[in-house]
N, C-alpha and C positions, 0 to 999 in steps of 0.2 A: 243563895239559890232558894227561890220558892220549893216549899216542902210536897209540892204537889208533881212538879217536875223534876224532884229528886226519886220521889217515889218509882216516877214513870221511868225515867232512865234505870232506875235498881230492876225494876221486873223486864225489860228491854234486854239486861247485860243477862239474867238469869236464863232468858230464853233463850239466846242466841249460848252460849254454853249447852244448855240443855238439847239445842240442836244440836249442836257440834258434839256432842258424845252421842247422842244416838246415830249419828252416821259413822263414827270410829269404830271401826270393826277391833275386836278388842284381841284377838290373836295377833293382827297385825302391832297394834297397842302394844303388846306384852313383846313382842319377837324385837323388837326395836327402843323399849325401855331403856337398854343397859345403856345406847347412844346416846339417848336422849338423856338421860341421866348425868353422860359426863359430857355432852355439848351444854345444859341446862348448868352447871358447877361452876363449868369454864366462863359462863358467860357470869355470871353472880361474878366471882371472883376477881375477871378483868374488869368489870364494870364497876363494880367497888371501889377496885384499885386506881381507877383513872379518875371517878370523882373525886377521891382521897386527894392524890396527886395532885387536880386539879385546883380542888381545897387550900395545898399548903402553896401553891403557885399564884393565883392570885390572893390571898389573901395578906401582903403587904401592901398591893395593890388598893384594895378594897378597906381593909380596916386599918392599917398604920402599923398592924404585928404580925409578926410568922408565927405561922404554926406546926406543930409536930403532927406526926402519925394519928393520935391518938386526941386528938383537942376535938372540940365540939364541934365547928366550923366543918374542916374537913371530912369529918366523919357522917355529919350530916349531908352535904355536897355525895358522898359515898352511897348514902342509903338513897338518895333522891336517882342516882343515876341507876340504880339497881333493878328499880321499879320495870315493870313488864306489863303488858298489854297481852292476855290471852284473847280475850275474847275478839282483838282488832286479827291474828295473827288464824283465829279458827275460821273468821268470816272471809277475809282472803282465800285461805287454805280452800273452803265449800265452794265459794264461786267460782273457782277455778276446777272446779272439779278433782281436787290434789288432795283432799284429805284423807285417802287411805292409801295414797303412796307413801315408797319409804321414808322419800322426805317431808312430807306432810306429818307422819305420825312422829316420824323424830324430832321435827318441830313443837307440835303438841305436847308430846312427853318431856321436852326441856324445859317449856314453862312449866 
């Protein structure tokens, strides 16, 4: 990727963040943390666990060896599925007008 369009995409993802917190009313934010906190856990943790899983299931497939829990492959497969998208999930939330519903901000607060 040209460094000049990486640039431009890095201050594009900054603003749209920086919008989306200046419309998050932050009482709202704070009153629905604690959800967000454990819909935001739950999802790291099943999402981990199923690229894990995914990991040690095709990976006889794919390389000739099984793997365990803990092997590079799966683990890696694990952190790839983990991965989250705020800023796609704040942009949605604004255009729809949802971002300072409850479910809007428990969304937000789980990323």
């Amino acid at each position: 990727m040209a460094p000049e369009l990486y640039g431009f995409a890095t201050l594009g993802s900054i603003v749209l963040l920086f919008v989306a917190g200046i419309e998050t009313n932050i009482e709202t934010f704070l009153r629905y943390s604690g959800a967000g906190f454990a819909v935001g856990l739950g999802g790291v943790i099943v999402s981990f666990a199923g690229g894990d899983l995914l990991g040690i299931w095709v990976g006889p497939g794919l390389f000739g060896t099984t793997f365990g829990w803990l092997d590079r492959v799966p683990l890696m497969m694990g952190v790839v599925c983990t991965a989250t998208s705020v800023g796609i999930s704040a942009r949605i939330l604004s255009d729809r007008q949802k971002l300072d519903s409850p479910v809007g901000t428990t969304i937000l607060s789980a990323r």
